[in-house]
KOLGU-4560 file (N, C-alpha, C; in nm, 3 decimals, padded with zeros to 5 digits):
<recs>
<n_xx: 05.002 n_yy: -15.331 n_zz: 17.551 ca_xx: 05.033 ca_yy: -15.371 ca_zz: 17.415 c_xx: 04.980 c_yy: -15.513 c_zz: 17.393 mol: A seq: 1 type: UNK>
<n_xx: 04.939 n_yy: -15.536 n_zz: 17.270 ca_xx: 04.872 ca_yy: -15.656 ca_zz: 17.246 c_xx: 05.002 c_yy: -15.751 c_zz: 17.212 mol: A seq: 2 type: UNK>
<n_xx: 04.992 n_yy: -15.860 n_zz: 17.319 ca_xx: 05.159 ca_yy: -15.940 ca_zz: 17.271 c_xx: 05.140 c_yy: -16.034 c_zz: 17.144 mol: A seq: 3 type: UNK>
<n_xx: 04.963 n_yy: -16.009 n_zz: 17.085 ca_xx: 04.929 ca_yy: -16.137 ca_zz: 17.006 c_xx: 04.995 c_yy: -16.042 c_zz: 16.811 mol: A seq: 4 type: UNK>
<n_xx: 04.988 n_yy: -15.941 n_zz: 16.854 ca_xx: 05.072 ca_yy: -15.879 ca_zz: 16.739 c_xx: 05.178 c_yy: -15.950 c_zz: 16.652 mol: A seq: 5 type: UNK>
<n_xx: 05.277 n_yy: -15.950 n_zz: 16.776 ca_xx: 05.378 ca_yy: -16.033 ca_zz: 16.729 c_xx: 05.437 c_yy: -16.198 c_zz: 16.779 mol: A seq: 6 type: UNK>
<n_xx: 05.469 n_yy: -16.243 n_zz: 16.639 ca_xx: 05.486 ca_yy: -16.376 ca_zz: 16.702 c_xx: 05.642 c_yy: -16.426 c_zz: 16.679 mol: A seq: 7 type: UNK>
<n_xx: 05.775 n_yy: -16.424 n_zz: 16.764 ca_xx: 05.833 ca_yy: -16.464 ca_zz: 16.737 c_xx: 05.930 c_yy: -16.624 c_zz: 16.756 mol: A seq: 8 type: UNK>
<n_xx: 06.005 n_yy: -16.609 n_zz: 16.657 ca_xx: 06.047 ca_yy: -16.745 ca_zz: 16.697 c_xx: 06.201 c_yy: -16.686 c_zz: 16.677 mol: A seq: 9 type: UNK>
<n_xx: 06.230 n_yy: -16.835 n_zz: 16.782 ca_xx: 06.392 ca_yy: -16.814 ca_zz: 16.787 c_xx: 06.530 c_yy: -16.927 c_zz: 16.654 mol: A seq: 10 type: UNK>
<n_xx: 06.576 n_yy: -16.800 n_zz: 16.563 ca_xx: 06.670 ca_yy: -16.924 ca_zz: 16.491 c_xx: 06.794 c_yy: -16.853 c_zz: 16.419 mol: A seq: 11 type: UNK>
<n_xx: 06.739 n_yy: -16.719 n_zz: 16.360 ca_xx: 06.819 ca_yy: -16.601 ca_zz: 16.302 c_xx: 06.759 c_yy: -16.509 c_zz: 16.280 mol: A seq: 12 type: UNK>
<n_xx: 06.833 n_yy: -16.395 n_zz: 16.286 ca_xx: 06.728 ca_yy: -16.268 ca_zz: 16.191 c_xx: 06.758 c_yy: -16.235 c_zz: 16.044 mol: A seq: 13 type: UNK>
<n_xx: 06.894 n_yy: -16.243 n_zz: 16.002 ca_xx: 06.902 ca_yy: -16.204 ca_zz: 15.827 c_xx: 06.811 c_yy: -16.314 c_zz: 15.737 mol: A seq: 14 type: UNK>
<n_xx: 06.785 n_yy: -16.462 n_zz: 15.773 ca_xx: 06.713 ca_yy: -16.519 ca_zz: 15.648 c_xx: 06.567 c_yy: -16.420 c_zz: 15.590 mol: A seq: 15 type: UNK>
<n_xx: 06.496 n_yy: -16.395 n_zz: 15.682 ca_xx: 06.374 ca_yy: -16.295 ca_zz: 15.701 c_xx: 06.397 c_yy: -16.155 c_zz: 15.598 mol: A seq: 16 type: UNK>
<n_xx: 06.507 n_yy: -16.095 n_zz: 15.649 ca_xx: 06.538 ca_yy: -15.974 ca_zz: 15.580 c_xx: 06.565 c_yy: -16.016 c_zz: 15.444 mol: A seq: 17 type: UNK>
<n_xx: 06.682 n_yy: -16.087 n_zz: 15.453 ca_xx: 06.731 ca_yy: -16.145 ca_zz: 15.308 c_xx: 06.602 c_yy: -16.177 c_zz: 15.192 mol: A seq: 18 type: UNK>
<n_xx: 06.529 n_yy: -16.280 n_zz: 15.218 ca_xx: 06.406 ca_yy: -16.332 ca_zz: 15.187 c_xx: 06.352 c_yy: -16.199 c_zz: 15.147 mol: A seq: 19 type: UNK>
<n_xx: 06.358 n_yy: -16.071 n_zz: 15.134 ca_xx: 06.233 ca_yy: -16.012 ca_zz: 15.065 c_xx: 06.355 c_yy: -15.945 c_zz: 14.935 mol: A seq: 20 type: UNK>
<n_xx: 06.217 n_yy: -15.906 n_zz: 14.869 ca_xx: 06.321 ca_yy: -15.848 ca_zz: 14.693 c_xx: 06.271 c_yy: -15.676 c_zz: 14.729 mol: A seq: 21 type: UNK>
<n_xx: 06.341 n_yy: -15.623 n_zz: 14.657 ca_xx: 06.374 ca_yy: -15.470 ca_zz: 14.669 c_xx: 06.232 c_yy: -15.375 c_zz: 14.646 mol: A seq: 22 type: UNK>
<n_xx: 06.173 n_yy: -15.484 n_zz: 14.562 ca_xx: 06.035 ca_yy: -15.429 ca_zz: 14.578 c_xx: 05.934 c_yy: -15.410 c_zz: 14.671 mol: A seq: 23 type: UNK>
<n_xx: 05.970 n_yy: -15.508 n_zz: 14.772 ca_xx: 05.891 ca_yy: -15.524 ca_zz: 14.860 c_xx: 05.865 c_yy: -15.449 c_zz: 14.977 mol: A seq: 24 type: UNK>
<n_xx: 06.050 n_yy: -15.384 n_zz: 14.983 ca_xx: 06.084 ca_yy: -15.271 ca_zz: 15.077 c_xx: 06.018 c_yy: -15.146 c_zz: 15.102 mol: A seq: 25 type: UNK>
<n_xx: 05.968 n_yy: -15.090 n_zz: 15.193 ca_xx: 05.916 ca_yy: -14.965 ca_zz: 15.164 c_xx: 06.038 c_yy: -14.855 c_zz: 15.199 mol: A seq: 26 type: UNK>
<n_xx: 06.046 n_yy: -14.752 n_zz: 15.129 ca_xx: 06.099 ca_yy: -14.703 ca_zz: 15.155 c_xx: 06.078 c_yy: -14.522 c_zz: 15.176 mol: A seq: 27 type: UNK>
<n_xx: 05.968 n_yy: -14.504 n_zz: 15.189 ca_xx: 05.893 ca_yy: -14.406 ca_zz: 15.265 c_xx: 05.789 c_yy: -14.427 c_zz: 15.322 mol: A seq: 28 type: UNK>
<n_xx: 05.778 n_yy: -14.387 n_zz: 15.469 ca_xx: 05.637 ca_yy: -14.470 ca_zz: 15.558 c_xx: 05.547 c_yy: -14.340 c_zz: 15.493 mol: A seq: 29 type: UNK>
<n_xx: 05.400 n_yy: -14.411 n_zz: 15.505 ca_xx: 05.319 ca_yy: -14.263 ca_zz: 15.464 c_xx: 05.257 c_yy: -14.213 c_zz: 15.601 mol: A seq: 30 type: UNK>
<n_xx: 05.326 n_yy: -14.074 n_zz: 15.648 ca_xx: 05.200 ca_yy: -14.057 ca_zz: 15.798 c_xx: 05.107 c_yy: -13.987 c_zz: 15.788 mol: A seq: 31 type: UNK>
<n_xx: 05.013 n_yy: -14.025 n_zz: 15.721 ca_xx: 04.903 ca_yy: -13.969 ca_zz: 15.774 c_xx: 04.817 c_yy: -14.072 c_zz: 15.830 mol: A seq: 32 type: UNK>
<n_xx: 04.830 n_yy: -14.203 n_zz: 15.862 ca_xx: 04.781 ca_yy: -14.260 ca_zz: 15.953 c_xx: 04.827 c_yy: -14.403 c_zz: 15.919 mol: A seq: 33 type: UNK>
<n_xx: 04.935 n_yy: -14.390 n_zz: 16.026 ca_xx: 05.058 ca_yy: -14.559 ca_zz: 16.047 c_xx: 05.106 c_yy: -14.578 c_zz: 16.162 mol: A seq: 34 type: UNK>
<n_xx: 05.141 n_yy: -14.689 n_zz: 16.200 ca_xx: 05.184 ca_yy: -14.752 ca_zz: 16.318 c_xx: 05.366 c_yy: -14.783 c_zz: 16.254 mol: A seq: 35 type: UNK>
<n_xx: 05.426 n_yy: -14.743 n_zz: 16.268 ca_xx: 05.581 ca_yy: -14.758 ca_zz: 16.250 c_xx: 05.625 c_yy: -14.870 c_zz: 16.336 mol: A seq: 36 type: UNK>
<n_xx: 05.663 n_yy: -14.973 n_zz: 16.312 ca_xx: 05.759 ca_yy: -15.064 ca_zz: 16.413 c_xx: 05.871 c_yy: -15.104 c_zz: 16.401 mol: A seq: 37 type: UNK>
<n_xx: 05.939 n_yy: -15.079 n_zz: 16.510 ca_xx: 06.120 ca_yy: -15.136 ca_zz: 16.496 c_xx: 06.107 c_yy: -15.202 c_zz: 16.567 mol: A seq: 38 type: UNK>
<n_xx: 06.207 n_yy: -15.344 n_zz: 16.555 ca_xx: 06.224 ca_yy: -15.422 ca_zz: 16.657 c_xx: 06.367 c_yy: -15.488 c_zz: 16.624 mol: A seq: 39 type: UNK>
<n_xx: 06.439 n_yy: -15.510 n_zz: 16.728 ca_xx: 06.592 ca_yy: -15.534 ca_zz: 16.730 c_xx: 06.605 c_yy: -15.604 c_zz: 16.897 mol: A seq: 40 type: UNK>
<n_xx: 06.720 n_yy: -15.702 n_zz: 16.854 ca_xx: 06.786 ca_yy: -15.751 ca_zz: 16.960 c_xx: 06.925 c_yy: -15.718 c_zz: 17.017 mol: A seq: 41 type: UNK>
<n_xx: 06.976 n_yy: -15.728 n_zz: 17.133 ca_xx: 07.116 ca_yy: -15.715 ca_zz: 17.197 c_xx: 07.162 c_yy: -15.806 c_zz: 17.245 mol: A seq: 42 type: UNK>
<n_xx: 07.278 n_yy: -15.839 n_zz: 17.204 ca_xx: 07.351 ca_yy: -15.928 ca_zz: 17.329 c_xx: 07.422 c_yy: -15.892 c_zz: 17.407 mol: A seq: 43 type: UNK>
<n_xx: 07.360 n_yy: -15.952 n_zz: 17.523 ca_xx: 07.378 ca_yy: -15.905 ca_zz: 17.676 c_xx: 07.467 c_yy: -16.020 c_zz: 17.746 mol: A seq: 44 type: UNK>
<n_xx: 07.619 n_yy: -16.033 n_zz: 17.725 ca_xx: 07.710 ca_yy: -16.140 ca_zz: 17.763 c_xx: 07.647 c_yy: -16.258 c_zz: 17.700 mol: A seq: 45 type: UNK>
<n_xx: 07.656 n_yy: -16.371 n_zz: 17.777 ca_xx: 07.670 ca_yy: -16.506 ca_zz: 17.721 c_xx: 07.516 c_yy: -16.612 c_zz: 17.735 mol: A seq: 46 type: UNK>
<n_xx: 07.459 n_yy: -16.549 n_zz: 17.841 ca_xx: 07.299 ca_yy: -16.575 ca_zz: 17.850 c_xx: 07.205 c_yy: -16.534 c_zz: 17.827 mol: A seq: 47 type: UNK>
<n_xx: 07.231 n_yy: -16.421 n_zz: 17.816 ca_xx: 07.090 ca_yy: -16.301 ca_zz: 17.796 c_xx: 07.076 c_yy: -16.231 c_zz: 17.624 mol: A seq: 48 type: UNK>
<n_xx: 07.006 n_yy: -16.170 n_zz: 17.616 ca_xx: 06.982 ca_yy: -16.085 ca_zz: 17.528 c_xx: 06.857 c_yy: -16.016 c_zz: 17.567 mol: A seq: 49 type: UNK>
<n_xx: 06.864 n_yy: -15.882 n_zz: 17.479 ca_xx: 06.715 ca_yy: -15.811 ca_zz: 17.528 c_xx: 06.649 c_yy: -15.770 c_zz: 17.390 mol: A seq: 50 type: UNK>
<n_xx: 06.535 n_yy: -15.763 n_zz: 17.404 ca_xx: 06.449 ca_yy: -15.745 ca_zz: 17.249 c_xx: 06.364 c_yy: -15.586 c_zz: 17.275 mol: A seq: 51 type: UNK>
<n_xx: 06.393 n_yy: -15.556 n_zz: 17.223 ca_xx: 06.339 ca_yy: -15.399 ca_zz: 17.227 c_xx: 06.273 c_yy: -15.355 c_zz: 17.047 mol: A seq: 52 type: UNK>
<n_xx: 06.125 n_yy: -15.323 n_zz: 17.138 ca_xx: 06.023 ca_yy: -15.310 ca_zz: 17.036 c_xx: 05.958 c_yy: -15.144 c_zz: 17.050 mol: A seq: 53 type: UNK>
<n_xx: 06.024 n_yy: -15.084 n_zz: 16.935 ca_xx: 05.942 ca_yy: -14.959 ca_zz: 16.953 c_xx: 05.829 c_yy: -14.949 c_zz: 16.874 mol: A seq: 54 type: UNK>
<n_xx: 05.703 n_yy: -14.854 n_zz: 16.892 ca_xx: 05.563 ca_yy: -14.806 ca_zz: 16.810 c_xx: 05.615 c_yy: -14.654 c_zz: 16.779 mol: A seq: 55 type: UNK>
<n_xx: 05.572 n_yy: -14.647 n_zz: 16.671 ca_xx: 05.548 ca_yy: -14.498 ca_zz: 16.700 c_xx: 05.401 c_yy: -14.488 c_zz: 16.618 mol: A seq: 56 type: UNK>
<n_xx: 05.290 n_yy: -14.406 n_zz: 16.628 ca_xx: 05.192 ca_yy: -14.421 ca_zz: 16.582 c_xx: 05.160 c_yy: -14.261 c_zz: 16.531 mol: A seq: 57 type: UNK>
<n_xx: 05.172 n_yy: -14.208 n_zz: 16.378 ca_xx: 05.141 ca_yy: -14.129 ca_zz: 16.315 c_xx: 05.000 c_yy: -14.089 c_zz: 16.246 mol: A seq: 58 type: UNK>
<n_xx: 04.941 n_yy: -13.961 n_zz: 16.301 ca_xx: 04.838 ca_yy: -13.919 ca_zz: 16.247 c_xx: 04.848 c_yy: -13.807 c_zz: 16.185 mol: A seq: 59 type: UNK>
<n_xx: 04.772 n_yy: -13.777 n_zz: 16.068 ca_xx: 04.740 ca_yy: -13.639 ca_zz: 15.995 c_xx: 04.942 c_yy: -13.601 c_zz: 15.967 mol: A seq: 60 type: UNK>
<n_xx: 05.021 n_yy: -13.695 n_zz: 15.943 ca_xx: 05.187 ca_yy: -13.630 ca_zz: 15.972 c_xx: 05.208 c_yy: -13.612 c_zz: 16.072 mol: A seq: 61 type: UNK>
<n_xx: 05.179 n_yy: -13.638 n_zz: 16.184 ca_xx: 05.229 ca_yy: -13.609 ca_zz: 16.343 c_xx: 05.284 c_yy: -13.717 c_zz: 16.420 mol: A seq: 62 type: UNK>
<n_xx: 05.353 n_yy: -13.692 n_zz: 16.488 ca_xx: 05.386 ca_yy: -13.810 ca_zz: 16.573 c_xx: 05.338 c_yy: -13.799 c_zz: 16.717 mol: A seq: 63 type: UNK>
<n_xx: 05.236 n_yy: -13.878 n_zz: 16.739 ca_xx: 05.165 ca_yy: -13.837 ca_zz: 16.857 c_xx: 05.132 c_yy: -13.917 c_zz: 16.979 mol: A seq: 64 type: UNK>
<n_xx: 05.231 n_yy: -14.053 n_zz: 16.923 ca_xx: 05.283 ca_yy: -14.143 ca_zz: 17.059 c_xx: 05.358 c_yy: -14.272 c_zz: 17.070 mol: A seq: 65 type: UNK>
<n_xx: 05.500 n_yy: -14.238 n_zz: 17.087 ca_xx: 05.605 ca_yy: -14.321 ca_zz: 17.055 c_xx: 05.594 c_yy: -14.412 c_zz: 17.199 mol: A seq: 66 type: UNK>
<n_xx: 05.606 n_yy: -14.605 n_zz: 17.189 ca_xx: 05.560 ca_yy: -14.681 ca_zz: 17.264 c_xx: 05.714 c_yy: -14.769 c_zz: 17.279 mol: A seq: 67 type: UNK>
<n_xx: 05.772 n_yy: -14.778 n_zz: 17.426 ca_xx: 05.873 ca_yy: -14.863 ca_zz: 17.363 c_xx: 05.876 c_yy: -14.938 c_zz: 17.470 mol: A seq: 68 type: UNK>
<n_xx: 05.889 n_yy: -15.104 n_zz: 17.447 ca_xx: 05.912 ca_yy: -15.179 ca_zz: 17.561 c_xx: 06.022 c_yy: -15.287 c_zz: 17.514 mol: A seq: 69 type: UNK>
<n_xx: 06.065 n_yy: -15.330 n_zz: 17.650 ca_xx: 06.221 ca_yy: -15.421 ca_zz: 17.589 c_xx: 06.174 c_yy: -15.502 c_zz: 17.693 mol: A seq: 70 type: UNK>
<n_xx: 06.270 n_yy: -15.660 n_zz: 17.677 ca_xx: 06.232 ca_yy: -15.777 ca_zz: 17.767 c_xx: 06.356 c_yy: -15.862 c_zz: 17.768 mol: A seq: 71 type: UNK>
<n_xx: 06.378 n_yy: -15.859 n_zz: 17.871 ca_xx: 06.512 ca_yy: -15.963 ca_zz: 17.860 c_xx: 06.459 c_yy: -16.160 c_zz: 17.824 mol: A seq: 72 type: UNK>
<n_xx: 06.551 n_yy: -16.161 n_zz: 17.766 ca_xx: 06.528 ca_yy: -16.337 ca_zz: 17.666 c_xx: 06.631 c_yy: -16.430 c_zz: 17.678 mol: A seq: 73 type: UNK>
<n_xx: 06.645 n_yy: -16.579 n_zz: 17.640 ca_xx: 06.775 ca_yy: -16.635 ca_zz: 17.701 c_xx: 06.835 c_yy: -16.554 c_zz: 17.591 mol: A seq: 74 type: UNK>
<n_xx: 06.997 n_yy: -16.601 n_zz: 17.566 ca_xx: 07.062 ca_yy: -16.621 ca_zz: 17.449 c_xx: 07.040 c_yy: -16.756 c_zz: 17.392 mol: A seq: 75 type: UNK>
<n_xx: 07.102 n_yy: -16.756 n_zz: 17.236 ca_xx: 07.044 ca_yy: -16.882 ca_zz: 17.161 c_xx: 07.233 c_yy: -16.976 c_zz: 17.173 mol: A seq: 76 type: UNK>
<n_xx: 07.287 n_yy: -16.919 n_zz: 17.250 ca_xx: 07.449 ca_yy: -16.921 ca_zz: 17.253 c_xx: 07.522 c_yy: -16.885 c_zz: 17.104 mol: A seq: 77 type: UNK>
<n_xx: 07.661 n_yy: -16.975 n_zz: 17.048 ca_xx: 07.688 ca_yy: -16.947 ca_zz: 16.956 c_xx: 07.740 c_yy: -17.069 c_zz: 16.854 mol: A seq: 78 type: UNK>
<n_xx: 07.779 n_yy: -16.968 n_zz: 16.725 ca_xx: 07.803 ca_yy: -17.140 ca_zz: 16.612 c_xx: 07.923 c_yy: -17.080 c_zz: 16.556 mol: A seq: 79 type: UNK>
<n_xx: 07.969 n_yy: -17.187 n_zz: 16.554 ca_xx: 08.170 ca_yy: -17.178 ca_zz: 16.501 c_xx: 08.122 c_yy: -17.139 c_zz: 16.331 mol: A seq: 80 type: UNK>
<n_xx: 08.177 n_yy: -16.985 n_zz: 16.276 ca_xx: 08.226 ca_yy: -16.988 ca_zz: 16.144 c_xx: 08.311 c_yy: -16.961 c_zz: 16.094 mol: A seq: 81 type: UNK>
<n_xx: 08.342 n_yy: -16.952 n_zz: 15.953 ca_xx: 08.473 ca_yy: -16.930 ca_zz: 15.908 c_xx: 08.480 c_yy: -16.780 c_zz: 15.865 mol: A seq: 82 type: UNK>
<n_xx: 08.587 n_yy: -16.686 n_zz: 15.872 ca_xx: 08.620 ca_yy: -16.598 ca_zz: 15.827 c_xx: 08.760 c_yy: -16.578 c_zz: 15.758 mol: A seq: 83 type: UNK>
<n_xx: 08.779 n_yy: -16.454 n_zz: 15.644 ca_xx: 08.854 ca_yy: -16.456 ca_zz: 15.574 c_xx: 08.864 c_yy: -16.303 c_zz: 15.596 mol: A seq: 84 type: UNK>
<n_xx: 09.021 n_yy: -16.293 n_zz: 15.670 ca_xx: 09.117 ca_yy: -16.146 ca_zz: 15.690 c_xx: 09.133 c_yy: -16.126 c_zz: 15.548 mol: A seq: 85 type: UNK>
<n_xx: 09.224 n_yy: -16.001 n_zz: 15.574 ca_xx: 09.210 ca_yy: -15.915 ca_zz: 15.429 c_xx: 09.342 c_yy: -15.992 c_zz: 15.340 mol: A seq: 86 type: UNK>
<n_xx: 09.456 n_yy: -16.033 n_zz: 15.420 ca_xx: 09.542 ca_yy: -16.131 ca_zz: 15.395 c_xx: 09.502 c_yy: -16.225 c_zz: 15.355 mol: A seq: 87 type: UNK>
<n_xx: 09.364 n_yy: -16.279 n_zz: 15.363 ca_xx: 09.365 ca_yy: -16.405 ca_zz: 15.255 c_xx: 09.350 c_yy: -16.513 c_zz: 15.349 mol: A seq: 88 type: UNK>
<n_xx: 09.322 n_yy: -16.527 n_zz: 15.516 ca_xx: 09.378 ca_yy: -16.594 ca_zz: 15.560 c_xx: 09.244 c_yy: -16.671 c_zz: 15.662 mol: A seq: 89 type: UNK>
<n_xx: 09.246 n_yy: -16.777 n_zz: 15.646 ca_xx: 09.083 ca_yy: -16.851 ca_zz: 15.675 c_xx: 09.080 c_yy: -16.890 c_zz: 15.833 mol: A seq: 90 type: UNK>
<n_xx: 09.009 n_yy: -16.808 n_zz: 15.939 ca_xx: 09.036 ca_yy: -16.875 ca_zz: 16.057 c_xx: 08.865 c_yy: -16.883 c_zz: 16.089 mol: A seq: 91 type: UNK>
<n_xx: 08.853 n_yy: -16.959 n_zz: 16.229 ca_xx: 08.757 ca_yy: -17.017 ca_zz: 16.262 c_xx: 08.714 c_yy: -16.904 c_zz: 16.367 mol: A seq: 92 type: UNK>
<n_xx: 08.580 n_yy: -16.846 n_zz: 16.394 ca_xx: 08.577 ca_yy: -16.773 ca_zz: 16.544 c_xx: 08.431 c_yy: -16.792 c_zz: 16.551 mol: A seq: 93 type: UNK>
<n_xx: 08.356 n_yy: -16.733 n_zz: 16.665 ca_xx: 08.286 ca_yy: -16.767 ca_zz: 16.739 c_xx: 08.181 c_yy: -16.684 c_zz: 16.667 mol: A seq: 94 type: UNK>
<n_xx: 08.045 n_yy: -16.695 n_zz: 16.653 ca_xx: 07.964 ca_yy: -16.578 ca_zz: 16.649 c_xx: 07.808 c_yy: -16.606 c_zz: 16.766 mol: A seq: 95 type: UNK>
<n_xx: 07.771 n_yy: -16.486 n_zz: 16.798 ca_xx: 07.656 ca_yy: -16.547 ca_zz: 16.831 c_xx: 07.532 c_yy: -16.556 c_zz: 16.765 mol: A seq: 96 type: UNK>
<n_xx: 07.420 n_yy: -16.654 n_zz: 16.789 ca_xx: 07.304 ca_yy: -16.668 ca_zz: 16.710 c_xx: 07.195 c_yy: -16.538 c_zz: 16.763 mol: A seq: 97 type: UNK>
<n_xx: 07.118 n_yy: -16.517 n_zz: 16.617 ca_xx: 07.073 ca_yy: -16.474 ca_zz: 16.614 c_xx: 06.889 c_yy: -16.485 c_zz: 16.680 mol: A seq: 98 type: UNK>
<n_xx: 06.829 n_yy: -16.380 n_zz: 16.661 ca_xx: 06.658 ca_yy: -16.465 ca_zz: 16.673 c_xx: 06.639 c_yy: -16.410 c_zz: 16.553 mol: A seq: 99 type: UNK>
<n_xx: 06.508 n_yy: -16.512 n_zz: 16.517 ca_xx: 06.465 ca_yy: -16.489 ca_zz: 16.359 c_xx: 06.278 c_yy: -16.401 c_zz: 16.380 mol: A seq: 100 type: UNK>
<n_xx: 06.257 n_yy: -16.326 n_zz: 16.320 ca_xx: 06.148 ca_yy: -16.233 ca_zz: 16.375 c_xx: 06.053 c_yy: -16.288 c_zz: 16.261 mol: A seq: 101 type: UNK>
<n_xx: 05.946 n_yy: -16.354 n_zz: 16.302 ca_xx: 05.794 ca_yy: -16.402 ca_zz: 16.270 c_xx: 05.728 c_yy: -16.242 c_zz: 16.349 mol: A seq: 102 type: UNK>
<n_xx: 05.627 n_yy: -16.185 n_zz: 16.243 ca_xx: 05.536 ca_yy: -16.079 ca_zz: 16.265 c_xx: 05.413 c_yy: -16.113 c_zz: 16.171 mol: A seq: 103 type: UNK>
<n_xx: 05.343 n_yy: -16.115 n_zz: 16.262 ca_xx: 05.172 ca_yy: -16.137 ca_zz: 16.201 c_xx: 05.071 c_yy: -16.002 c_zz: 16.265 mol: A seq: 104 type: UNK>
<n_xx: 05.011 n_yy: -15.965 n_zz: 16.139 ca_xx: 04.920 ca_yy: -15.828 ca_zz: 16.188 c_xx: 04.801 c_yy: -15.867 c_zz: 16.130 mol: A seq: 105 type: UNK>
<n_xx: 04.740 n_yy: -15.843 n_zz: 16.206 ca_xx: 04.572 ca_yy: -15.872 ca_zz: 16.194 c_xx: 04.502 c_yy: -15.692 c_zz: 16.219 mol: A seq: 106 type: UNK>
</recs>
């Protein structure tokens, strides 16, 4: 796999998602000739996380070769926020950070 595909950086992932308008979304891939990509992270306890990147690459409507590789990464640790129970009631807890996904296709 070409690693120059993707370029990421580490900070969050919703600003990225958030950042696009409804138009922008696709919301049917066309296969008769596309490269599909998912990519998602896990947290793996308190140091780790793993990034798992699938391909799937569609011809003529077929699916004719799904590519998947994962890589373990540090964690980014975590940042104190506030939450609000259904009671109304404002406490502080832990979350962990996210990575923020930069993708460049040439």
């Amino acid at each position: 796999m070409n690693k120059r595909i993707f370029y990421l950086v580490a900070v969050g992932v919703l600003p990225l998602f958030s950042a696009c308008d409804n138009e922008d979304k696709v919301k049917e891939i066309s296969k008769d000739g596309a490269i599909e990509t998912t990519m998602s992270v896990e947290h793996h306890g308190d140091k780790l996380d793993v990034i798992k990147t699938t391909h799937k690459i569609w011809v003529k409507n077929m699916l004719v070769k799904t590519s998947v590789h994962t890589d373990t990464i540090p964690a980014l640790g975590v940042l104190k926020t506030e939450t609000e129970t259904t009671d109304g009631v404002t406490r502080e807890i832990d979350v962990k950070k996210d990575y923020e996904f930069y993708i460049t296709v040439k």
